[in-house]
PDB file of N, CA, C and O in Angstrom:
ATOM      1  N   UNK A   1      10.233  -3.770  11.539  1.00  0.00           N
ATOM      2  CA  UNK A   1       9.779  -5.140  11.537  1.00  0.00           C
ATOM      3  C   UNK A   1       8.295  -5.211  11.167  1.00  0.00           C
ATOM      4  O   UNK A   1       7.705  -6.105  10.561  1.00  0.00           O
ATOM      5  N   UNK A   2       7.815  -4.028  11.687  1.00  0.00           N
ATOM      6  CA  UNK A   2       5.753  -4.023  10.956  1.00  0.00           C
ATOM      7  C   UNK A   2       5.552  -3.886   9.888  1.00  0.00           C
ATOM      8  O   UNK A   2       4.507  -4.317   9.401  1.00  0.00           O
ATOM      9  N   UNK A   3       6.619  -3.143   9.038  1.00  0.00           N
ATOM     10  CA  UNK A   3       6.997  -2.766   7.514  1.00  0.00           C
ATOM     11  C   UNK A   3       6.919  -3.633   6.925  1.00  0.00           C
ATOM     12  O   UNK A   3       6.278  -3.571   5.876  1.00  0.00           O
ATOM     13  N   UNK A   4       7.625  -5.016   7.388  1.00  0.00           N
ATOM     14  CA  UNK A   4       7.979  -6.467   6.530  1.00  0.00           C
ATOM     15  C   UNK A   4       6.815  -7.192   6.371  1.00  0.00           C
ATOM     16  O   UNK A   4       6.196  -7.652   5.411  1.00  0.00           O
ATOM     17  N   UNK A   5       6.593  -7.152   8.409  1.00  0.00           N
ATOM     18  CA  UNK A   5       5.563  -8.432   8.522  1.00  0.00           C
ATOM     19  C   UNK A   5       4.126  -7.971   7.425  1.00  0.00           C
ATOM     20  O   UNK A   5       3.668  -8.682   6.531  1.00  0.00           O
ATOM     21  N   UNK A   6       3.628  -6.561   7.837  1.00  0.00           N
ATOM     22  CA  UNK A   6       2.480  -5.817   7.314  1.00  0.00           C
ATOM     23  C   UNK A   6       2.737  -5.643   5.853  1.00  0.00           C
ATOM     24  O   UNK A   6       1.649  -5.527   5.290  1.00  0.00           O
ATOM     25  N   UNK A   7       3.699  -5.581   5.035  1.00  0.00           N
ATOM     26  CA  UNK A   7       4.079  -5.960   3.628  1.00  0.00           C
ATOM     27  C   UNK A   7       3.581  -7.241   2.891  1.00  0.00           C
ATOM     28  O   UNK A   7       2.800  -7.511   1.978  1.00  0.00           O
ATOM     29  N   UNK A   8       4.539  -7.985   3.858  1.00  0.00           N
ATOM     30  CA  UNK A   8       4.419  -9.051   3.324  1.00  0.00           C
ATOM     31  C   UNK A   8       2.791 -10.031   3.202  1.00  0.00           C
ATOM     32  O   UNK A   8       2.417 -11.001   2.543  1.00  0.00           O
ATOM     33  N   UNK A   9       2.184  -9.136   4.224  1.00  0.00           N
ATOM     34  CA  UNK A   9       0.832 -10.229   4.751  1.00  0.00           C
ATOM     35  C   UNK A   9       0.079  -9.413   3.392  1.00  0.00           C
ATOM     36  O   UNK A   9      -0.289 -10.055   2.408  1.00  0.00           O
ATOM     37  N   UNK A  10      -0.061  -8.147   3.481  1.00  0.00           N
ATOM     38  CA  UNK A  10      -0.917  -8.085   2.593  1.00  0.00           C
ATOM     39  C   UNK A  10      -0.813  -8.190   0.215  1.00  0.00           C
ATOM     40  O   UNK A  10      -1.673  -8.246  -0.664  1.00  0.00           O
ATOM     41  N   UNK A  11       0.718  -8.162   0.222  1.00  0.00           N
ATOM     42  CA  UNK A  11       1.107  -9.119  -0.677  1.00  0.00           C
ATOM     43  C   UNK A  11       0.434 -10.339  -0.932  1.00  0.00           C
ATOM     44  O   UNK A  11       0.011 -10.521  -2.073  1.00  0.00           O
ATOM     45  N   UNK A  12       0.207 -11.478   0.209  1.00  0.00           N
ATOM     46  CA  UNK A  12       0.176 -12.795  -0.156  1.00  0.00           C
ATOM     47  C   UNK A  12      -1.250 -12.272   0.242  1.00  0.00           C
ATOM     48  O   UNK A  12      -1.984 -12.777  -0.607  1.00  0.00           O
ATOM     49  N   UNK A  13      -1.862 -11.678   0.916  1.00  0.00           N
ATOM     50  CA  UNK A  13      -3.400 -11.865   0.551  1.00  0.00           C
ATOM     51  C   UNK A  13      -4.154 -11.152  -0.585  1.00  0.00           C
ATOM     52  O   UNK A  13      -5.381 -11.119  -0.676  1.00  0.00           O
ATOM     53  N   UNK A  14      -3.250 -10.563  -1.474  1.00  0.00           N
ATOM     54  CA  UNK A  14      -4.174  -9.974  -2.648  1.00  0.00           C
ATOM     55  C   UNK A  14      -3.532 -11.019  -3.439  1.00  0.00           C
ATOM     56  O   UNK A  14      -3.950 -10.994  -4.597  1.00  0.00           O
ATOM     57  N   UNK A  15      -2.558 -12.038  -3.199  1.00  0.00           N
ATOM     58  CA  UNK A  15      -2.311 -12.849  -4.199  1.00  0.00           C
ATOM     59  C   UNK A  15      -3.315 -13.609  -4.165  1.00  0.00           C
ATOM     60  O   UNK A  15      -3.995 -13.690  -5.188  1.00  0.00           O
ATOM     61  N   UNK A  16      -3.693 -14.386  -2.969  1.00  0.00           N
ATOM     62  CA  UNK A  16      -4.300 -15.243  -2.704  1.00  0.00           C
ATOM     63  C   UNK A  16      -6.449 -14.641  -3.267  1.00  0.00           C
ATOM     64  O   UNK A  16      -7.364 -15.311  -3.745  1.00  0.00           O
ATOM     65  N   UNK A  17      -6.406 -13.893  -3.060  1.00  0.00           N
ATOM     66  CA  UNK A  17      -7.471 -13.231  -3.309  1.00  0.00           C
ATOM     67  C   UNK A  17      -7.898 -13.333  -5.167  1.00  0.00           C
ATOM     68  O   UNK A  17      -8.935 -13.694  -5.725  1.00  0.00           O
ATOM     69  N   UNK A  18      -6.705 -12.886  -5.661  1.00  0.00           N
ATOM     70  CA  UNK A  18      -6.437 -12.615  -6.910  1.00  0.00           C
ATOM     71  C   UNK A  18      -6.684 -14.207  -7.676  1.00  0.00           C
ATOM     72  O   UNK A  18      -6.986 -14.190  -8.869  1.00  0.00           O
ATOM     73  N   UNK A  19      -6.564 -15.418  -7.042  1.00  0.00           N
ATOM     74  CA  UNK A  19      -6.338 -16.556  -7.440  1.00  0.00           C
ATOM     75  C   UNK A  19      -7.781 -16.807  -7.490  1.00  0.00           C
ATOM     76  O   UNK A  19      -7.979 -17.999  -7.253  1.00  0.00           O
ATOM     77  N   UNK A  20      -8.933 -16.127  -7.717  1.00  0.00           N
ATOM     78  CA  UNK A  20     -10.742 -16.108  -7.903  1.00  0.00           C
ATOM     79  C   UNK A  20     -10.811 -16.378  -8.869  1.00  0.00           C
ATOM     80  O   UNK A  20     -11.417 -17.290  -9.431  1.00  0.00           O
ATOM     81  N   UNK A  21      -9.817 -15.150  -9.410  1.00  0.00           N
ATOM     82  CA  UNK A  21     -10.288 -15.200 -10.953  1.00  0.00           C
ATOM     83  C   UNK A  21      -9.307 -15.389 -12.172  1.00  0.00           C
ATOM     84  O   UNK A  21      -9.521 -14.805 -13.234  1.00  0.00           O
ATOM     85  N   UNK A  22      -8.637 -15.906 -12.060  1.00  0.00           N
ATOM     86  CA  UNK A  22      -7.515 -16.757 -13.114  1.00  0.00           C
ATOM     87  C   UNK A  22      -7.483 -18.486 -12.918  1.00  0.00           C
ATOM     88  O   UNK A  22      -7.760 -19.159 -11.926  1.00  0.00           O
ATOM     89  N   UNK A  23      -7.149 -18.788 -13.922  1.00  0.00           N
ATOM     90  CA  UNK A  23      -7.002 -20.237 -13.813  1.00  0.00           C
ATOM     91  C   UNK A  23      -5.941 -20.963 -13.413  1.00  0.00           C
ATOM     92  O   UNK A  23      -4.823 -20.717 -13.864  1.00  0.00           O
ATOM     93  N   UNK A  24      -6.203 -22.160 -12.325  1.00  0.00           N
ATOM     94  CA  UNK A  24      -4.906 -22.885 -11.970  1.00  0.00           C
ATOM     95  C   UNK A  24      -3.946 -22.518 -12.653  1.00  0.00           C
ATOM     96  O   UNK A  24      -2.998 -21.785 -12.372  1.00  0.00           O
ATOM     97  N   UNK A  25      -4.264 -23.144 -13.731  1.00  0.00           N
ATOM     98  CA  UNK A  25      -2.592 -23.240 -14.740  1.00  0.00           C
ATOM     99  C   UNK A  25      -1.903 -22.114 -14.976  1.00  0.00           C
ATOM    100  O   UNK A  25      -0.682 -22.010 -15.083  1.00  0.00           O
ATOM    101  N   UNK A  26      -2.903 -21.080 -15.072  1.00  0.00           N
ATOM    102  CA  UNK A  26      -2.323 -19.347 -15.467  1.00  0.00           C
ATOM    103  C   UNK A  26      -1.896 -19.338 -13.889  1.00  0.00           C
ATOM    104  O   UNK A  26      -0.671 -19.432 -13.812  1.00  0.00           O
ATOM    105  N   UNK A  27      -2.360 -19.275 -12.935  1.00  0.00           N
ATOM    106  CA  UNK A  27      -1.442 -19.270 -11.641  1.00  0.00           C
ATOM    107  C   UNK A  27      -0.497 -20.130 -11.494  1.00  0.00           C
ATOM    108  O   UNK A  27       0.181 -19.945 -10.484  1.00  0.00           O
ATOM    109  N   UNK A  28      -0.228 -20.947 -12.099  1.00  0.00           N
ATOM    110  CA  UNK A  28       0.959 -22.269 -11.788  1.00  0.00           C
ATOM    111  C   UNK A  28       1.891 -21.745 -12.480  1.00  0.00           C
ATOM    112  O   UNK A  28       3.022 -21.712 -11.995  1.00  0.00           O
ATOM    113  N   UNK A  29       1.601 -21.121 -13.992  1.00  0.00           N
ATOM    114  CA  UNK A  29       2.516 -20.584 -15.112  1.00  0.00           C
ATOM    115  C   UNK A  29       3.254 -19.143 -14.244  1.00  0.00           C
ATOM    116  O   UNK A  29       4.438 -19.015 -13.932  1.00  0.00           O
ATOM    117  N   UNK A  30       2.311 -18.337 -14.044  1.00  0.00           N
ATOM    118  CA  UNK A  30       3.005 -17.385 -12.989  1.00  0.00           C
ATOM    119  C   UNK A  30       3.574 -17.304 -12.080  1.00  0.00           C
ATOM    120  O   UNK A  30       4.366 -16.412 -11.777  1.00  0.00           O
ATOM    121  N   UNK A  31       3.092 -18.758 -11.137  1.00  0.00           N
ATOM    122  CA  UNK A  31       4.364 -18.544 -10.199  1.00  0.00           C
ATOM    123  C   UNK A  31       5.411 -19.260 -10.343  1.00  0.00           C
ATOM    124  O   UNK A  31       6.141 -19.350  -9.355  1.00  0.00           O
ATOM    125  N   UNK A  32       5.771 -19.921 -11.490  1.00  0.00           N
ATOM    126  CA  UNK A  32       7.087 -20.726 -12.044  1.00  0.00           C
ATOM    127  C   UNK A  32       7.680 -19.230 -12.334  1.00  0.00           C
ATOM    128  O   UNK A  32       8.780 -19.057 -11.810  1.00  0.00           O
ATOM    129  N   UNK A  33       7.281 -18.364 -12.903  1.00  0.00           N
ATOM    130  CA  UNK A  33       8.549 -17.202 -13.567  1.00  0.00           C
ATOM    131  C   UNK A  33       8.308 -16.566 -12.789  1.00  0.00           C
ATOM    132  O   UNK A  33       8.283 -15.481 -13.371  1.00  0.00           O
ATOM    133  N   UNK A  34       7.977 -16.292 -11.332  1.00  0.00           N
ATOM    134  CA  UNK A  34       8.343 -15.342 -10.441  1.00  0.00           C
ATOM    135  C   UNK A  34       9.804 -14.976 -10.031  1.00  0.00           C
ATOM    136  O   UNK A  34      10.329 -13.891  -9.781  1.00  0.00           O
ATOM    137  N   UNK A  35      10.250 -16.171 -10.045  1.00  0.00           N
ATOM    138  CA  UNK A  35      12.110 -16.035  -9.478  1.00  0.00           C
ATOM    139  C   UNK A  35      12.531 -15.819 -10.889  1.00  0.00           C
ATOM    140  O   UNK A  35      13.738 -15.672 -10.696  1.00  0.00           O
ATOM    141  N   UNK A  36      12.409 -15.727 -11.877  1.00  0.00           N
ATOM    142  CA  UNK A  36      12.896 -15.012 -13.253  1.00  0.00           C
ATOM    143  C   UNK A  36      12.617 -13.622 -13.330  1.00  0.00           C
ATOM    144  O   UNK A  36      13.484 -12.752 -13.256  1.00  0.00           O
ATOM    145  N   UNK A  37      11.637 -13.458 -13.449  1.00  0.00           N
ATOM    146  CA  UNK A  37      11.559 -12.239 -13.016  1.00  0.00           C
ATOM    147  C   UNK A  37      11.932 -11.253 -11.968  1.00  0.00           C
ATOM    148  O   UNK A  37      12.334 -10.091 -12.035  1.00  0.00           O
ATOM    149  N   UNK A  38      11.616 -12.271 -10.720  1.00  0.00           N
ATOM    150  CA  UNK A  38      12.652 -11.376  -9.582  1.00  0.00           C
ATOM    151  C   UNK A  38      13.775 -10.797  -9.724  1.00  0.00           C
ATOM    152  O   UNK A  38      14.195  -9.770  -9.191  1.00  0.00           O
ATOM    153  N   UNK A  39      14.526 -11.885 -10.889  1.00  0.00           N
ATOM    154  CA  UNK A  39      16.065 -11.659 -10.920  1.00  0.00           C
ATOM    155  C   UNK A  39      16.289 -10.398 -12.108  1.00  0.00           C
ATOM    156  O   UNK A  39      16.887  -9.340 -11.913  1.00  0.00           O
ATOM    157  N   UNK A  40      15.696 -10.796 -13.247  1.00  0.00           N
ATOM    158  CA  UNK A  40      15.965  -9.805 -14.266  1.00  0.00           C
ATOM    159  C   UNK A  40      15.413  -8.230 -13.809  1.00  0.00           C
ATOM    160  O   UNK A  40      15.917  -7.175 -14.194  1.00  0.00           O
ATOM    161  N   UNK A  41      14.246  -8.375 -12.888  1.00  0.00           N
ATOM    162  CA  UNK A  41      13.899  -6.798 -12.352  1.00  0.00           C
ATOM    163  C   UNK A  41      15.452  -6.016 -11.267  1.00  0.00           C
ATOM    164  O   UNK A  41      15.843  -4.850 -11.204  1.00  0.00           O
ATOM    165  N   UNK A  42      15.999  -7.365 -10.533  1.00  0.00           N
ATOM    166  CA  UNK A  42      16.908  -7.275  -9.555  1.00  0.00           C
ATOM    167  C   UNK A  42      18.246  -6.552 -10.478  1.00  0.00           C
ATOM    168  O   UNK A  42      18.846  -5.564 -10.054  1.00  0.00           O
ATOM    169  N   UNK A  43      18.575  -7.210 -11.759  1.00  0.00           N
ATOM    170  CA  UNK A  43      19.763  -6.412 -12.205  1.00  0.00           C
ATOM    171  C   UNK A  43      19.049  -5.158 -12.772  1.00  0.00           C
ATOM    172  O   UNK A  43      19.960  -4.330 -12.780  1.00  0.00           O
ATOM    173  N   UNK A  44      17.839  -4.489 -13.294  1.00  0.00           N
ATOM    174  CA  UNK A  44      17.317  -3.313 -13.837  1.00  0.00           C
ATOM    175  C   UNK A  44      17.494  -2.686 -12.793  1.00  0.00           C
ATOM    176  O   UNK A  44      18.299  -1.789 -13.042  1.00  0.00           O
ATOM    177  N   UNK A  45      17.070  -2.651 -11.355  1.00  0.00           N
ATOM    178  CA  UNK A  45      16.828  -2.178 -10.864  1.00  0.00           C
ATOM    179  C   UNK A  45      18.317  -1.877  -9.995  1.00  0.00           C
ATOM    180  O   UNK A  45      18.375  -0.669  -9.764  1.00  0.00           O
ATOM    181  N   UNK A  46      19.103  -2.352  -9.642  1.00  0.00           N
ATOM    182  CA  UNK A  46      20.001  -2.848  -8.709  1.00  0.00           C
ATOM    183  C   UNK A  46      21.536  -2.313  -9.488  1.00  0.00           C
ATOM    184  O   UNK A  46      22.431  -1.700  -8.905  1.00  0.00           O
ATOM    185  N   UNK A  47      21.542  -2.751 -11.011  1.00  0.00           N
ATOM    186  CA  UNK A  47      22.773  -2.677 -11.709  1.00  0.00           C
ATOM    187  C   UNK A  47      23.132  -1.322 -11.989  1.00  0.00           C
ATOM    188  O   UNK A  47      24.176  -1.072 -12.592  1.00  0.00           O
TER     189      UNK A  47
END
């Protein structure tokens, strides 16, 4: 369960960190194709 929580926290804080230096829109554009990407990595990886 520390695996997830401690995963997951520091994920969203280098995202959040990372959002300094790119622009709104390049962050808005990226996180629209996150679940596209999730999925097409999900059958590479998974199939």
């Amino acid at each position: 369960m520390i695996v997830v929580i401690l995963g997951t926290s520091i994920a969203y804080l280098i995202y959040i960190a990372s959002l300094n230096y790119i622009s709104s829109s390049l962050a808005g554009i990226l996180t629209a194709f996150e679940p596209v990407l999730a999925a097409i990595l999900s059958v590479v990886f998974l199939a």
